[in-house]
Jmol script that loads the backbone (N, CA, C; Angstrom):
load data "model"
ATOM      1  N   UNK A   1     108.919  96.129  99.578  1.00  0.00           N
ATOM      2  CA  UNK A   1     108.008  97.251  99.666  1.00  0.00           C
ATOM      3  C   UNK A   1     106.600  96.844  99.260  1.00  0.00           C
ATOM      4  N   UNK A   2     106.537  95.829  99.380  1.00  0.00           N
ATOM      5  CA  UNK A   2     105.226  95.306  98.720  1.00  0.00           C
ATOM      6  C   UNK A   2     103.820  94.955  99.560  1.00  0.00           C
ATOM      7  N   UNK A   3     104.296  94.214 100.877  1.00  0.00           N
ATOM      8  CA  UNK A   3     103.590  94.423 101.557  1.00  0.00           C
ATOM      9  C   UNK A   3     103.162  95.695 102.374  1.00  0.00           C
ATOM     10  N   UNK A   4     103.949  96.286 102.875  1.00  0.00           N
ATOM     11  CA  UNK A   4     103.675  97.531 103.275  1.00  0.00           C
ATOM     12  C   UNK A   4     103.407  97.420 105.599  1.00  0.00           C
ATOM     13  N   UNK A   5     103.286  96.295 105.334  1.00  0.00           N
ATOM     14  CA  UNK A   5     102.527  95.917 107.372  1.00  0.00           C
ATOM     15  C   UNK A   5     104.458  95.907 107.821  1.00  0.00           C
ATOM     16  N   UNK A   6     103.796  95.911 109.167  1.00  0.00           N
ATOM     17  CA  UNK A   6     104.892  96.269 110.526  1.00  0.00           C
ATOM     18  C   UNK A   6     105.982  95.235 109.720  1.00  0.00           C
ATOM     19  N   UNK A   7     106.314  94.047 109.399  1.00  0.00           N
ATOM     20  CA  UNK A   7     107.472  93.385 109.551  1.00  0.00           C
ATOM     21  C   UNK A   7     108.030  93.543 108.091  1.00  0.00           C
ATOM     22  N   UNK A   8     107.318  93.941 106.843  1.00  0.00           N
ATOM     23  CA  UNK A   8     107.945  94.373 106.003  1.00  0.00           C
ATOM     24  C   UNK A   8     109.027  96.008 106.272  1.00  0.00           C
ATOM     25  N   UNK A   9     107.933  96.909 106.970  1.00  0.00           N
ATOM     26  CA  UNK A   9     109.007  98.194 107.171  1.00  0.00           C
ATOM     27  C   UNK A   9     109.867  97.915 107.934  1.00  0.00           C
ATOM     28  N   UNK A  10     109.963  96.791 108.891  1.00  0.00           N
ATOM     29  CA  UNK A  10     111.087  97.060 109.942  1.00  0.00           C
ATOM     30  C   UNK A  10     112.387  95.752 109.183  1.00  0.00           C
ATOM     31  N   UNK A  11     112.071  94.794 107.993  1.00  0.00           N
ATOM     32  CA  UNK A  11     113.054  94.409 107.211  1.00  0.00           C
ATOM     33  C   UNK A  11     113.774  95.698 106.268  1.00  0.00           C
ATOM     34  N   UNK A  12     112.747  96.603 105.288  1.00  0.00           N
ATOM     35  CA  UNK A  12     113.250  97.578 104.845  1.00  0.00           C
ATOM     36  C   UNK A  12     114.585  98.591 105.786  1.00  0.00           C
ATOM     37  N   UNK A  13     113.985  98.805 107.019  1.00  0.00           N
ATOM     38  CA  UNK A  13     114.533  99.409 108.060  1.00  0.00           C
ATOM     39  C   UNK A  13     116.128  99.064 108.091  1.00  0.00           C
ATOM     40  N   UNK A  14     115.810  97.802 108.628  1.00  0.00           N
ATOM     41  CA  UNK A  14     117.219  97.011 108.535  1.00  0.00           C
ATOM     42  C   UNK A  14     118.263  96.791 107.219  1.00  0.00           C
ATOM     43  N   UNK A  15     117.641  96.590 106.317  1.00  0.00           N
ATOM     44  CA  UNK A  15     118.860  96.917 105.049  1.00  0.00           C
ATOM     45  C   UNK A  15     119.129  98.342 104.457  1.00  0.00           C
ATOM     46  N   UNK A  16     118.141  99.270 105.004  1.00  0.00           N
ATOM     47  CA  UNK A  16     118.921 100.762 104.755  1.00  0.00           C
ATOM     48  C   UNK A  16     119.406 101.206 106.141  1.00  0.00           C
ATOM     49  N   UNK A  17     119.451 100.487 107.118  1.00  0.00           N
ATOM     50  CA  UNK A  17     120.842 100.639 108.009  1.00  0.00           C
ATOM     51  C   UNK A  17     121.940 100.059 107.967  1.00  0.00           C
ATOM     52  N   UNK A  18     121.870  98.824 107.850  1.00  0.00           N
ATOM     53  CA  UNK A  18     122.983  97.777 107.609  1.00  0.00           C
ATOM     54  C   UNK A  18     123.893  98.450 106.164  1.00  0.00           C
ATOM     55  N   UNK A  19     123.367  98.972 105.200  1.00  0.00           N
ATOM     56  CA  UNK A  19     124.099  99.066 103.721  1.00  0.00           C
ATOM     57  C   UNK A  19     124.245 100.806 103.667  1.00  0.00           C
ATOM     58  N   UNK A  20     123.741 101.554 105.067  1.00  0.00           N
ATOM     59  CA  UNK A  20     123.822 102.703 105.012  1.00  0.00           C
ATOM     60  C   UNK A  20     123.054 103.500 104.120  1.00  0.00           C
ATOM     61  N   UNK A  21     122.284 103.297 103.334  1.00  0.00           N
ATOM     62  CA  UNK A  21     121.575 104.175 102.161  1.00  0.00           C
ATOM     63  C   UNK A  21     121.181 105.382 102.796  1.00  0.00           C
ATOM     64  N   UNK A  22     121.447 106.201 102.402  1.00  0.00           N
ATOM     65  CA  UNK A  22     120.586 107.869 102.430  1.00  0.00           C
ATOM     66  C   UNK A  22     119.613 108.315 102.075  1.00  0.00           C
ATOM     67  N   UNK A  23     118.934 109.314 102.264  1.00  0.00           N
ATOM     68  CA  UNK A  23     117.359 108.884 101.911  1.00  0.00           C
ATOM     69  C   UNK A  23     117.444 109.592 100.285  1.00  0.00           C
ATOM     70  N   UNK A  24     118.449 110.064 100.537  1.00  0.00           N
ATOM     71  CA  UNK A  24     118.958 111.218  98.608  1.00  0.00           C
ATOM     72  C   UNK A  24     119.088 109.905  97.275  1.00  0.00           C
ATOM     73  N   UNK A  25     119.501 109.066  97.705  1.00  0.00           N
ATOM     74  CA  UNK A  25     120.040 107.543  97.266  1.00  0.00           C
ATOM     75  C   UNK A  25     118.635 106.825  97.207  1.00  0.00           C
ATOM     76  N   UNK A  26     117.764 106.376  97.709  1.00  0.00           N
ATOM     77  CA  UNK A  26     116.112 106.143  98.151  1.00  0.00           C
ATOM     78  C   UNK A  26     115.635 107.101  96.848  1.00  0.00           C
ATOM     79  N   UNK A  27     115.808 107.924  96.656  1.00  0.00           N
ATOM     80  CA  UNK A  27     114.811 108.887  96.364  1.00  0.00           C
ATOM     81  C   UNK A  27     115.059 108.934  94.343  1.00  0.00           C
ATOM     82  N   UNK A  28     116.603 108.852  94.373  1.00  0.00           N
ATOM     83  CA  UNK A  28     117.211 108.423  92.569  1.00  0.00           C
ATOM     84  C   UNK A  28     116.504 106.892  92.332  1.00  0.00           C
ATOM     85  N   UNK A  29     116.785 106.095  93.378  1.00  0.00           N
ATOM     86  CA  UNK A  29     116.390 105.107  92.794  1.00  0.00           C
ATOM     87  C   UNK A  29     114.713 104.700  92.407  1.00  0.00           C
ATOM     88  N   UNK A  30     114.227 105.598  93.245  1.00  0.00           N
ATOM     89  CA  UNK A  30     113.265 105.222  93.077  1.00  0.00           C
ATOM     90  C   UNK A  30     111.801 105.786  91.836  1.00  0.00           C
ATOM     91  N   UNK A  31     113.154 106.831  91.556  1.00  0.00           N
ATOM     92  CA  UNK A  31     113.395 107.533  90.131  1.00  0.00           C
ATOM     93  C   UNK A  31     113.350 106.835  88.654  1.00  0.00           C
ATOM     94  N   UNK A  32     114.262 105.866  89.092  1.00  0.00           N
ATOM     95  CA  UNK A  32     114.783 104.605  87.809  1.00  0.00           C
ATOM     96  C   UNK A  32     114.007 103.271  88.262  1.00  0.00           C
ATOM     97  N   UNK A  33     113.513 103.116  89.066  1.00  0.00           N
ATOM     98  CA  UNK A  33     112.983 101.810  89.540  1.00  0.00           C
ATOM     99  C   UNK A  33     112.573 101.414  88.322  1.00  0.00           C
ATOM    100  N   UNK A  34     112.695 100.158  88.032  1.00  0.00           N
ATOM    101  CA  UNK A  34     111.587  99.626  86.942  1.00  0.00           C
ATOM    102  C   UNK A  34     110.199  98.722  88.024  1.00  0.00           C
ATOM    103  N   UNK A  35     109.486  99.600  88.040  1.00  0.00           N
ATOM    104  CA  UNK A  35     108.613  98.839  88.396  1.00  0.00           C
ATOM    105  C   UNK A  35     107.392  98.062  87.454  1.00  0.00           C
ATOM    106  N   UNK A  36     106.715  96.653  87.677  1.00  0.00           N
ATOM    107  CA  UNK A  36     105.785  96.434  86.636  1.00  0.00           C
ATOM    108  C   UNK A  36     104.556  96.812  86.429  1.00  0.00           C
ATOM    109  N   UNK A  37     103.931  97.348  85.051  1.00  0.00           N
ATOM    110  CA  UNK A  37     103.290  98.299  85.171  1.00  0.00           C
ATOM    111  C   UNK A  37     101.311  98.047  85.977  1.00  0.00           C
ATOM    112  N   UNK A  38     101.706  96.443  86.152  1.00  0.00           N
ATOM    113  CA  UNK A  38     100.623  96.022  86.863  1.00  0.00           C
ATOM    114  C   UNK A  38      99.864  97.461  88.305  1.00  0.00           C
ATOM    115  N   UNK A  39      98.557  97.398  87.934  1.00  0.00           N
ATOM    116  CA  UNK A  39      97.827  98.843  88.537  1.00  0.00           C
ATOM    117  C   UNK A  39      98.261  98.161  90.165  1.00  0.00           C
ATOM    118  N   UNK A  40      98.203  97.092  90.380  1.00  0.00           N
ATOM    119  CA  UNK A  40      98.183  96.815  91.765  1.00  0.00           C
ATOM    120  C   UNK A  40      99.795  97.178  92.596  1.00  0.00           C
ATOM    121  N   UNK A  41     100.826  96.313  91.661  1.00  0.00           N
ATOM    122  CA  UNK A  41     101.873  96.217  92.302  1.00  0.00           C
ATOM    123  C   UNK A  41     102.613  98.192  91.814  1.00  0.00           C
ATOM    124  N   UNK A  42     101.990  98.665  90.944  1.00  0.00           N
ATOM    125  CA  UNK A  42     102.584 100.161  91.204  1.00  0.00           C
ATOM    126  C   UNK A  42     101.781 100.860  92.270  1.00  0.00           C
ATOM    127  N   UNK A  43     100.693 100.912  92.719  1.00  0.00           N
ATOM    128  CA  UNK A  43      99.971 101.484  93.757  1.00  0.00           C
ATOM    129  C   UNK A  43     100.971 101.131  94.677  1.00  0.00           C
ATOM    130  N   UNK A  44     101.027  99.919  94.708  1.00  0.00           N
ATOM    131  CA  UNK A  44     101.933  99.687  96.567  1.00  0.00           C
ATOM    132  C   UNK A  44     103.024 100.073  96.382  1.00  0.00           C
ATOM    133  N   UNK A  45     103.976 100.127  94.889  1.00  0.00           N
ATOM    134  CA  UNK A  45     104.765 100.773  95.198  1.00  0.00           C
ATOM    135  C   UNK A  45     105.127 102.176  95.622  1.00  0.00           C
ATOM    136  N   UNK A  46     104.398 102.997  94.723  1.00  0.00           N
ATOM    137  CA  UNK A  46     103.826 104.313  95.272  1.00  0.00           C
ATOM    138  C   UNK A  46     103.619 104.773  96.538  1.00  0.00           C
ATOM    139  N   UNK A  47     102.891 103.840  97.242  1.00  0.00           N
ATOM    140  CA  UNK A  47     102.215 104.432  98.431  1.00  0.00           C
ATOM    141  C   UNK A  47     103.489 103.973  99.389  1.00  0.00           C
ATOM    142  N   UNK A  48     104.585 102.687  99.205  1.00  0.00           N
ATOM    143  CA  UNK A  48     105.273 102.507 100.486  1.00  0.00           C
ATOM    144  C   UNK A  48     106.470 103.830 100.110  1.00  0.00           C
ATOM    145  N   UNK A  49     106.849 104.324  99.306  1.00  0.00           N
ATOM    146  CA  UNK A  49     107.875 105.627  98.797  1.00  0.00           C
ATOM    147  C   UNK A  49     108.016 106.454  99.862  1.00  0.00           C
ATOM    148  N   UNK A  50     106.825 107.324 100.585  1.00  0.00           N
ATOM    149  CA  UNK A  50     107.102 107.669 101.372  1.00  0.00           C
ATOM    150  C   UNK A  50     107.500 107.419 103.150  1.00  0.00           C
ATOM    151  N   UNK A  51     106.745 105.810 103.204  1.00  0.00           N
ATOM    152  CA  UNK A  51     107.005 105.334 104.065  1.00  0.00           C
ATOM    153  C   UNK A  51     108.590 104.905 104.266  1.00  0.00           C
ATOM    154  N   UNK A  52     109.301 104.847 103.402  1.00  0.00           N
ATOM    155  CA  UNK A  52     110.589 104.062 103.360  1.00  0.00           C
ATOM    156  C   UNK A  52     111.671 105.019 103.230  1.00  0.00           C
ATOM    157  N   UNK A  53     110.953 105.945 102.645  1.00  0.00           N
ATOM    158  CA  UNK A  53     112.218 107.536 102.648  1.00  0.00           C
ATOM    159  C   UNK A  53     112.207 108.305 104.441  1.00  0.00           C
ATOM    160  N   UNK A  54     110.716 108.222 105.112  1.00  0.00           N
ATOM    161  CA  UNK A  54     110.844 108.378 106.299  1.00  0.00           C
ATOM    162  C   UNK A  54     111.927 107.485 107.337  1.00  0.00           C
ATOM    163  N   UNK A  55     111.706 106.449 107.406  1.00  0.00           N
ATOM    164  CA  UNK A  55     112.575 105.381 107.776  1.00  0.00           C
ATOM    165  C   UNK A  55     113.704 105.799 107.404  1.00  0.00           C
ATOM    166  N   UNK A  56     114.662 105.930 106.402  1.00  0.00           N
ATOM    167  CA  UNK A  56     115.701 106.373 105.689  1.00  0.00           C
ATOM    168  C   UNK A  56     116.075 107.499 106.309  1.00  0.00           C
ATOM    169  N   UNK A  57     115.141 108.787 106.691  1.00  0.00           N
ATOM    170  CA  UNK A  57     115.769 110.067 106.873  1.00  0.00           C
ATOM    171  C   UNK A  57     115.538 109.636 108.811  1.00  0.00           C
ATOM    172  N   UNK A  58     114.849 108.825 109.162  1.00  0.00           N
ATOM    173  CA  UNK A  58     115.053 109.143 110.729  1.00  0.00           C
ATOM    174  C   UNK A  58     116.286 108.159 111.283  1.00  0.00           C
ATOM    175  N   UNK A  59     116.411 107.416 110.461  1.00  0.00           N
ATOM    176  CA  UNK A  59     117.987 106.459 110.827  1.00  0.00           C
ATOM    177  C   UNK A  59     119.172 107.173 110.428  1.00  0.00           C
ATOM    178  N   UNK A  60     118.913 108.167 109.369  1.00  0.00           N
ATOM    179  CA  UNK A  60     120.272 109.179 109.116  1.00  0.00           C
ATOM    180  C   UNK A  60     120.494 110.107 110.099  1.00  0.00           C
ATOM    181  N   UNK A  61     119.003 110.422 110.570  1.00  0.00           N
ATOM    182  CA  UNK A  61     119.488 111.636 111.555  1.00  0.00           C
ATOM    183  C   UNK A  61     119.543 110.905 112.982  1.00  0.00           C
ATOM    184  N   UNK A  62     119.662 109.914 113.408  1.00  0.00           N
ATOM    185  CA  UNK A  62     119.548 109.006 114.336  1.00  0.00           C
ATOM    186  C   UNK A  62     120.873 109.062 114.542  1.00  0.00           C
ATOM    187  N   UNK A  63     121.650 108.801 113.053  1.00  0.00           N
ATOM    188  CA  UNK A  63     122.559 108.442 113.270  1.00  0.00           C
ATOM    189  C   UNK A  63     123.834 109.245 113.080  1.00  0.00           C
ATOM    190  N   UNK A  64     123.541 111.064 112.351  1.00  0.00           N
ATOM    191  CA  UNK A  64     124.146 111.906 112.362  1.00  0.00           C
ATOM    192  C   UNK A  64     124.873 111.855 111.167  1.00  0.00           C
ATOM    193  N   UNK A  65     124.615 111.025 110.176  1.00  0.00           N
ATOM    194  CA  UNK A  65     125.065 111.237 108.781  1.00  0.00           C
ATOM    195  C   UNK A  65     124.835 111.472 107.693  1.00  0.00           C
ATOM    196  N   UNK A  66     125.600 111.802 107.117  1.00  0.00           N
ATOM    197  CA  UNK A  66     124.852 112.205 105.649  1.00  0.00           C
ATOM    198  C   UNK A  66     125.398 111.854 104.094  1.00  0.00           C
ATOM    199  N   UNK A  67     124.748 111.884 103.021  1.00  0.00           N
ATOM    200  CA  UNK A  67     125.226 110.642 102.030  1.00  0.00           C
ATOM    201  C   UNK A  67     126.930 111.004 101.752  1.00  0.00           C
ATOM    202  N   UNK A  68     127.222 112.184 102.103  1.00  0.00           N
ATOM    203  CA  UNK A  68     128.835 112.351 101.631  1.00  0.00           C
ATOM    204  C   UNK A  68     129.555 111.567 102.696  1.00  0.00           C
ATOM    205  N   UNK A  69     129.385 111.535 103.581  1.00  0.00           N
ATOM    206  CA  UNK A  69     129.776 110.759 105.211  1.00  0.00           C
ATOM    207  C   UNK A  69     129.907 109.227 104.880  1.00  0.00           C
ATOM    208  N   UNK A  70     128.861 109.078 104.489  1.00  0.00           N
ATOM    209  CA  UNK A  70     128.594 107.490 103.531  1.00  0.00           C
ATOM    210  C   UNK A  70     129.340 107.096 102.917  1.00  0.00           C
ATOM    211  N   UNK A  71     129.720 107.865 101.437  1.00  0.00           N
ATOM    212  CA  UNK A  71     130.400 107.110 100.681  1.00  0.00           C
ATOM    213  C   UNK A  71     131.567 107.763 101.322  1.00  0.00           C
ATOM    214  N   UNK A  72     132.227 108.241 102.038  1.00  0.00           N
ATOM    215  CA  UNK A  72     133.587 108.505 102.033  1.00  0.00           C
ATOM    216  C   UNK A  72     134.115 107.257 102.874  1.00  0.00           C
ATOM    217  N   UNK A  73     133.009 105.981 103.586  1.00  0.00           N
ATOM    218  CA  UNK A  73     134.384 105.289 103.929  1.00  0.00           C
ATOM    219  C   UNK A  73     134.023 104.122 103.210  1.00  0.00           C
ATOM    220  N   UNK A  74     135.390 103.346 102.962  1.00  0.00           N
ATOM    221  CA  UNK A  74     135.455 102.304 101.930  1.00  0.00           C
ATOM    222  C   UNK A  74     134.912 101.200 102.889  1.00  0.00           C
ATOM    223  N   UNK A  75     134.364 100.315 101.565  1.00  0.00           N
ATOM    224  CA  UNK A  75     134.169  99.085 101.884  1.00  0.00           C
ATOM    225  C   UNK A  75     135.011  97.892 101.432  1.00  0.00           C
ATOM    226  N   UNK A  76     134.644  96.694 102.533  1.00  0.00           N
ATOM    227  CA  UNK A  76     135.614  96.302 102.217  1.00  0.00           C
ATOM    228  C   UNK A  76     135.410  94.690 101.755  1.00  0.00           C
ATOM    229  N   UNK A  77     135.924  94.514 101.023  1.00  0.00           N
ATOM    230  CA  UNK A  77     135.473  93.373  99.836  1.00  0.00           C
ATOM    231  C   UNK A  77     135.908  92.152 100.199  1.00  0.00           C
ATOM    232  N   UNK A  78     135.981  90.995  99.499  1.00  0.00           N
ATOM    233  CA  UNK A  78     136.023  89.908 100.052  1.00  0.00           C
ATOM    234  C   UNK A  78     137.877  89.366 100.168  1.00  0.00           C
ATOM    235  N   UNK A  79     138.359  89.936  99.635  1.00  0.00           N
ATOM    236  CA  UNK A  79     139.803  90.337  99.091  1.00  0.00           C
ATOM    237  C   UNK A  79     140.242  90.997 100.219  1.00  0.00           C
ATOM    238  N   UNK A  80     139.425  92.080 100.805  1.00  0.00           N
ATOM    239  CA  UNK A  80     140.592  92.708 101.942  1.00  0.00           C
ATOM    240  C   UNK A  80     139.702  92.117 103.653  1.00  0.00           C
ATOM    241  N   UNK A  81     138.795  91.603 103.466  1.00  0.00           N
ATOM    242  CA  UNK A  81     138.090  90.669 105.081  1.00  0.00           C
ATOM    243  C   UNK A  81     139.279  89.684 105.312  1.00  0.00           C
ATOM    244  N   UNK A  82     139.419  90.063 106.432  1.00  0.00           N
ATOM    245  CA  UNK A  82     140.737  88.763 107.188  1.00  0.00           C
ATOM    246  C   UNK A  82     139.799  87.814 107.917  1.00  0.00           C
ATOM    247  N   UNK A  83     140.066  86.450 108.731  1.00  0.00           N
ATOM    248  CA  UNK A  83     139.740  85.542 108.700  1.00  0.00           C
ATOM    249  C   UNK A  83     138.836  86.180 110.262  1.00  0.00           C
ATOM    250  N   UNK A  84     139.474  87.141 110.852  1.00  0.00           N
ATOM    251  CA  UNK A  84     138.842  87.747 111.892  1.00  0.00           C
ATOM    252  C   UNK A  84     137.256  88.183 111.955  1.00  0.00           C
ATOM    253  N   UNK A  85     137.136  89.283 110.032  1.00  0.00           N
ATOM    254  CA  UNK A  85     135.704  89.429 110.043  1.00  0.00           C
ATOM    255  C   UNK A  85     134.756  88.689 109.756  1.00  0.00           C
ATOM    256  N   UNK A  86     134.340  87.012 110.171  1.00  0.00           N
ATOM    257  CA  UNK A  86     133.546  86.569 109.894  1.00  0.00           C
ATOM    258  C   UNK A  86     133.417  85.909 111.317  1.00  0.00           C
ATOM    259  N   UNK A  87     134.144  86.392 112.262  1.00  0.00           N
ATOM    260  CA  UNK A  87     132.821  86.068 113.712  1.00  0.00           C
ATOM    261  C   UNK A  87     134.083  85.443 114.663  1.00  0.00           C
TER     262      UNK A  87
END
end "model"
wireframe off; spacefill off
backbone 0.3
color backbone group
């Protein structure tokens, strides 16, 4: 979130699709963030917040889900991947 230009939002993009995050989930964390209290690196953090919760809420509704939808299906750990899910 630091840079804030086209190829940082569209990496952000991609790991709150890939890991599913909700934008409700986005929004706690960013609650608890520890961010450092440097004036520069909290401005950018600040200012990308809303950029990244947008992203977040148009891939949820893109995609017709919502954070209860989310966590209700399991994931699956390295213990239950058969030799199939790796390609």
């Amino acid at each position: 979130m630091m840079r804030g230009d086209k190829y940082d939002l569209e990496e952000i993009g991609f790991l709150i699709e890939s890991d599913h995050i909700a934008p409700e989930e986005l929004e706690a964390a960013f609650k608890t963030a520890r961010v450092p209290v440097e004036n520069e690196i909290l401005d950018l953090f600040q200012r990308a917040q809303p950029l990244v919760l947008e992203i977040a809420k148009e891939l949820a509704g893109r995609e017709g889900r919502t954070t209860s939808d989310i966590r209700s299906q399991p994931k699956k750990g390295w213990d239950q991947a058969g030799p199939d899910s790796l390609g």
